[in-house]
Residue frames as a rotation matrix with the C-alpha (Angstrom) as fourth column:
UNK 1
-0.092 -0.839 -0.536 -25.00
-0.150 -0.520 0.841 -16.39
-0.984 0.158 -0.078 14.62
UNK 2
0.873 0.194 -0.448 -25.01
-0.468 0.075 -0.880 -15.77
-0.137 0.978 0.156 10.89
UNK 3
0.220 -0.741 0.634 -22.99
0.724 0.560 0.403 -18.13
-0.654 0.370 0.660 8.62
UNK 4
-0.285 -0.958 -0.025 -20.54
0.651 -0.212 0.729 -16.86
-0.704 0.191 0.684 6.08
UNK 5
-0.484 0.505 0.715 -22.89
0.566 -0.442 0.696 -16.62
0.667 0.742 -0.072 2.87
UNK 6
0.685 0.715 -0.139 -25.09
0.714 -0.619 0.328 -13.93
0.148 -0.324 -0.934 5.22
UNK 7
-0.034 -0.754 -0.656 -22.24
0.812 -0.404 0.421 -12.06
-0.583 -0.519 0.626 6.44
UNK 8
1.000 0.019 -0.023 -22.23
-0.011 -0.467 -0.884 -8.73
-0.027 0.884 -0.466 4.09
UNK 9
0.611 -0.729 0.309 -19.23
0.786 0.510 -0.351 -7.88
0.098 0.457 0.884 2.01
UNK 10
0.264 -0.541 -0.798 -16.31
0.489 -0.638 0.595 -5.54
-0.832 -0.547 0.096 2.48
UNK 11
0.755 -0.364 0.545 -15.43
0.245 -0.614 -0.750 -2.42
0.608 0.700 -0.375 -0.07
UNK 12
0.550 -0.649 -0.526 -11.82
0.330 -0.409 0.851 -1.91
-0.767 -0.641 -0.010 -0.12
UNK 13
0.877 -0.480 0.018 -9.18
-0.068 -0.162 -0.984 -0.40
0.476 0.862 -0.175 -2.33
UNK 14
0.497 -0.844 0.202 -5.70
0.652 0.517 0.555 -1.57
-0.573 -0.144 0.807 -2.52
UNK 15
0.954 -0.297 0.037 -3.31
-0.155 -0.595 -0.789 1.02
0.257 0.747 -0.614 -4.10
UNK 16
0.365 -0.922 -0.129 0.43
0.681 0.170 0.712 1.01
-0.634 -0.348 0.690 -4.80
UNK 17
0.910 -0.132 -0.392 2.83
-0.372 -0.677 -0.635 3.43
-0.182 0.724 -0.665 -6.50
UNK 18
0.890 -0.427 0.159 5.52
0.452 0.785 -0.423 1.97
0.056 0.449 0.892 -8.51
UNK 19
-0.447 -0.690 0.569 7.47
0.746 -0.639 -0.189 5.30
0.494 0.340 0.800 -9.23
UNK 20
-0.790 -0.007 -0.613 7.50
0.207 -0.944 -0.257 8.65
-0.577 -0.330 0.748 -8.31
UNK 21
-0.693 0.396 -0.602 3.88
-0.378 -0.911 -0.164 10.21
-0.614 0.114 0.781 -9.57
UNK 22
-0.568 0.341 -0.749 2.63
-0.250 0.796 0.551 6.46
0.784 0.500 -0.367 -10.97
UNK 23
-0.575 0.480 0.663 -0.32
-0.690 0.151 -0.708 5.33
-0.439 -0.864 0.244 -8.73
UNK 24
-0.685 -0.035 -0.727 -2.03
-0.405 0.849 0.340 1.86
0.605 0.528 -0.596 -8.92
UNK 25
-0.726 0.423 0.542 -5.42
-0.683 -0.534 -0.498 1.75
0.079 -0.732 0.676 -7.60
UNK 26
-0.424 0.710 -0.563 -8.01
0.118 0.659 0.743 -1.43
0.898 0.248 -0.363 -7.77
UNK 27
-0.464 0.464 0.755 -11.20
-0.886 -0.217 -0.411 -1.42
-0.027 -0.859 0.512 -5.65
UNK 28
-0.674 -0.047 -0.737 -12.66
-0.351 0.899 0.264 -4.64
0.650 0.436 -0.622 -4.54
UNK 29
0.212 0.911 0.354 -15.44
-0.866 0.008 0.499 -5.96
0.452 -0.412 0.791 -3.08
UNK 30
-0.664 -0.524 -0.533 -14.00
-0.208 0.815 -0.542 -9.05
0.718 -0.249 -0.650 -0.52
UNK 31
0.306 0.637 -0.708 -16.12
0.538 0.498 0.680 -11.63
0.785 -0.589 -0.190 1.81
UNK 32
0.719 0.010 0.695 -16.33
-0.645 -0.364 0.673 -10.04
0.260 -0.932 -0.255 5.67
UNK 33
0.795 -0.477 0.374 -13.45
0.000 0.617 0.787 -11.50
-0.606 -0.626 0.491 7.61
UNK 34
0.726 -0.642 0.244 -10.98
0.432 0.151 -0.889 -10.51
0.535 0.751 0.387 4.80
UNK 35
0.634 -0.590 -0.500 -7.29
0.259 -0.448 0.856 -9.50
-0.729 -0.672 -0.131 5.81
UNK 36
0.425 -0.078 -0.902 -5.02
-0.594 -0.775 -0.213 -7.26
-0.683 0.627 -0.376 4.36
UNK 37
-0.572 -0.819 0.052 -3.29
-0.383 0.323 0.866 -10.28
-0.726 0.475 -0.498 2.54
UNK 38
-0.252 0.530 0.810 -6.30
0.732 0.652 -0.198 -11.49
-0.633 0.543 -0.552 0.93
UNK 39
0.853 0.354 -0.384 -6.77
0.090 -0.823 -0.560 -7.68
-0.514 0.443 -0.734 -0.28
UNK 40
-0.233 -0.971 -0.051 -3.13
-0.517 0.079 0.853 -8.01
-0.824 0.225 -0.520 -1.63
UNK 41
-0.709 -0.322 0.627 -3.91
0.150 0.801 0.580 -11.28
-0.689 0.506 -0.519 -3.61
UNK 42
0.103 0.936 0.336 -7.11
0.582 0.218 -0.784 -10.33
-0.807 0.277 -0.522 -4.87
UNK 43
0.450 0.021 -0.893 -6.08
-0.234 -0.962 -0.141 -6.95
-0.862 0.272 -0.428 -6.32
UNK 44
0.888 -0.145 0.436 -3.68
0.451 0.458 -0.766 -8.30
-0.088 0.877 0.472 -8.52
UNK 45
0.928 -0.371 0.032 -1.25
-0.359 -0.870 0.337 -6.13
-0.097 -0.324 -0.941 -7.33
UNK 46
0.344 -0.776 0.528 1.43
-0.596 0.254 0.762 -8.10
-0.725 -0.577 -0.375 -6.49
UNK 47
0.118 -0.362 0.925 1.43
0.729 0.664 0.167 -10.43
-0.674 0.654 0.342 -9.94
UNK 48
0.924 -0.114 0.364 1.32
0.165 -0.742 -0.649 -6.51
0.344 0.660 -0.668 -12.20
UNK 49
0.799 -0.513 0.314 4.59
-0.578 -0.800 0.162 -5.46
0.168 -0.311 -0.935 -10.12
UNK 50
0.146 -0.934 -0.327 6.71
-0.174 0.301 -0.938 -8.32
0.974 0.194 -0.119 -9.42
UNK 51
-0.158 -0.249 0.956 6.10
-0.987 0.014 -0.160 -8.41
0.027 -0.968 -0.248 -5.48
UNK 52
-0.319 0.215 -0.923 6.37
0.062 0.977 0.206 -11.24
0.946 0.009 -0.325 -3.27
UNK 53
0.570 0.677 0.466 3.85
-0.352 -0.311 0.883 -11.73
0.742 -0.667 0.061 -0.95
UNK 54
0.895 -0.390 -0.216 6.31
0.438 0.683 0.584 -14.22
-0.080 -0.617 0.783 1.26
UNK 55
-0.085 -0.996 0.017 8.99
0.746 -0.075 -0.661 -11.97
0.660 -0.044 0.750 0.95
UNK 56
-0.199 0.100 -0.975 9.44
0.946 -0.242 -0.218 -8.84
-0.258 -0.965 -0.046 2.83
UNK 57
-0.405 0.469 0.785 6.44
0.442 -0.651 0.617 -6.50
0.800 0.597 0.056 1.96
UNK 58
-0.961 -0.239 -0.138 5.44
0.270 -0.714 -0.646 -3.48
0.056 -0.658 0.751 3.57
UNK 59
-0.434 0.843 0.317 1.69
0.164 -0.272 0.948 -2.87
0.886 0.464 -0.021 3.41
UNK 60
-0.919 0.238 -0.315 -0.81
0.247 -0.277 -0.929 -0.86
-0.309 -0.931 0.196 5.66
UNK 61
0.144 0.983 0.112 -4.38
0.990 -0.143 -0.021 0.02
-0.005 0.114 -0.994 6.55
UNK 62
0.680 0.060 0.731 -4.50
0.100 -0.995 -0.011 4.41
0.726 0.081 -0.683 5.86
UNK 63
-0.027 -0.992 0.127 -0.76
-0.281 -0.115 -0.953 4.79
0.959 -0.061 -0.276 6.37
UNK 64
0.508 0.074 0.858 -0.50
-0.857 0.144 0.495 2.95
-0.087 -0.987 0.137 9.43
UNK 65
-0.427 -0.705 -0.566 2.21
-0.697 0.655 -0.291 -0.15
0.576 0.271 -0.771 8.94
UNK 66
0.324 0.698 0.638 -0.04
-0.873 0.481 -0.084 -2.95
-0.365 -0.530 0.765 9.76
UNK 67
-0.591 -0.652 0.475 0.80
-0.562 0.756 0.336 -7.06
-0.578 -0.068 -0.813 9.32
UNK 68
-0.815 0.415 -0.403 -0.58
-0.457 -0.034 0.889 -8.92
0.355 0.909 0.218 6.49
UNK 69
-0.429 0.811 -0.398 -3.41
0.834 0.525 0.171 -11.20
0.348 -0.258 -0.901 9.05
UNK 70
-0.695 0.574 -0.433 -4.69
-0.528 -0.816 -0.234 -6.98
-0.488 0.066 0.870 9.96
UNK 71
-0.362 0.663 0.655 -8.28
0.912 0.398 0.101 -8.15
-0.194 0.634 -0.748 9.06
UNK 72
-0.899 -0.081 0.431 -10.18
0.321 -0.792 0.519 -5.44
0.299 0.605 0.738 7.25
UNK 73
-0.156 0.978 -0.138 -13.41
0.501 -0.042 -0.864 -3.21
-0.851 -0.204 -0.483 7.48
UNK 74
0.252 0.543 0.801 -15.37
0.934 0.081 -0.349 -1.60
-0.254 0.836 -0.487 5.28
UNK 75
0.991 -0.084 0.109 -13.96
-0.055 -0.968 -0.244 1.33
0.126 0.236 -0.964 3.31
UNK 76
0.428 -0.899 -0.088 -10.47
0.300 0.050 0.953 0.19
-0.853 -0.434 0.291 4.63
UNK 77
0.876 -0.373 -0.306 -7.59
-0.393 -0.185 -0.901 1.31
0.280 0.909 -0.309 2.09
UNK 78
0.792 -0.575 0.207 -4.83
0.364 0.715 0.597 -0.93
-0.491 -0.397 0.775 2.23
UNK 79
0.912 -0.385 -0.141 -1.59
-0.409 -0.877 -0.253 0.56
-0.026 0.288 -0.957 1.16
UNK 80
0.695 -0.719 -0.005 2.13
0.709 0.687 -0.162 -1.50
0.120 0.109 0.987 -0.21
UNK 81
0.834 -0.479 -0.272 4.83
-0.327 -0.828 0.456 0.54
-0.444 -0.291 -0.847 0.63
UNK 82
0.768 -0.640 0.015 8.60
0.417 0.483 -0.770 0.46
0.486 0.598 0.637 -1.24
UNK 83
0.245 -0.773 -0.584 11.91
0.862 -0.102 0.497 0.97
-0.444 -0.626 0.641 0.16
UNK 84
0.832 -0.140 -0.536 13.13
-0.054 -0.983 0.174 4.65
-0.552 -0.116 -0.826 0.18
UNK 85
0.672 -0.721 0.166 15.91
0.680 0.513 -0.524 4.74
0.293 0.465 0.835 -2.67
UNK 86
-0.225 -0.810 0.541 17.40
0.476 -0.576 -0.664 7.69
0.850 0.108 0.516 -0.83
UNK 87
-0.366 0.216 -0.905 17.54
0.928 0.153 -0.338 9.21
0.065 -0.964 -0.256 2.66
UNK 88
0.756 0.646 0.103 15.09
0.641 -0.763 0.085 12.33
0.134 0.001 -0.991 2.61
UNK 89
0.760 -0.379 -0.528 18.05
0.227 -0.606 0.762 14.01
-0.609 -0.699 -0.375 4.49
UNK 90
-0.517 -0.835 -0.189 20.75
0.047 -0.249 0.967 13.42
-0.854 0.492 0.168 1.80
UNK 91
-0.006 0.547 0.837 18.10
0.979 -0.166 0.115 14.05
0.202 0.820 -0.535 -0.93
UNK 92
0.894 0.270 -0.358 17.54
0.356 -0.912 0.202 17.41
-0.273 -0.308 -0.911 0.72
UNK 93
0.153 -0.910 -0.385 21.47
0.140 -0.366 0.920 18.05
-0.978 -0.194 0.072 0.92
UNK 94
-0.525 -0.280 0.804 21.90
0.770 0.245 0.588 17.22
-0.362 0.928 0.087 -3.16
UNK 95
0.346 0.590 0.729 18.93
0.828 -0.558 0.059 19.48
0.442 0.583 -0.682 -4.39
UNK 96
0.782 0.104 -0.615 20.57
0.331 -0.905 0.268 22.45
-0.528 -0.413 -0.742 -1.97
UNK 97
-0.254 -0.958 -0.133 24.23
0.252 -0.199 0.947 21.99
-0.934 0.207 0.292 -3.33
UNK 98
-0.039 0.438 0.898 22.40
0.911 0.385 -0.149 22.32
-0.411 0.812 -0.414 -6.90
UNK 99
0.731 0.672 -0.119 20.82
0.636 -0.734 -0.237 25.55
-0.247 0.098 -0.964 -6.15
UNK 100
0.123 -0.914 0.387 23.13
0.510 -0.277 -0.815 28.62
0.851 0.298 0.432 -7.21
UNK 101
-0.638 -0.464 -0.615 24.81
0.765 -0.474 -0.436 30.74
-0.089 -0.748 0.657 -4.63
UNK 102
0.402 0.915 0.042 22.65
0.872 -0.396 0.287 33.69
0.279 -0.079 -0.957 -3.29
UNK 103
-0.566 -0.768 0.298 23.75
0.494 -0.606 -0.623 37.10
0.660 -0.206 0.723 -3.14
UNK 104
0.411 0.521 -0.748 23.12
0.909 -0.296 0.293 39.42
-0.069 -0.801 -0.595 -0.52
């Protein structure tokens, strides 16, 4: 069995989006046997934004809500999710009452 130093290394990218249309992307190159929390810590992600890893963070492997010990493969894209500041449904309702009345 191969020891660690032989193992090859994993290419992932770690992206978050702060805001609406703001994306935060870092690719990294991490030891085989990485998991998505070590792709978290590495990125830097979490000390640029203010997250806490020990608190309650959302993060997946290509949009799939996955738990931070999710080890990784190669190519993986690991993904932080934020809390919805509005329900899609009453966003939807606001932008209709906006529109003007249609005539017919």
């Amino acid at each position: 069995m191969a020891s660690a130093d032989e193992l090859p290394g994993l290419s992932v990218q770690v992206s978050y989006s702060p805001a609406p249309r703001q994306v935060d992307c870092v690719r990294l190159e991490l030891p085989a046997g990485s998991t998505v929390a070590d792709a978290l810590r590495a990125s830097g992600l979490i000390e640029r934004h203010g997250l806490e890893l020990d608190g309650p963070i959302s993060a997946g492997v290509w949009t799939k809500l996955r738990p931070l010990d999710t080890p990784l493969r190669a190519d993986d894209r690991v993904e932080v999710y934020r809390g919805l500041l509005v329900d899609p449904k009453e966003a939807r309702r606001q932008r209709y009452r906006k529109q003007a009345p249609r005539v017919r």
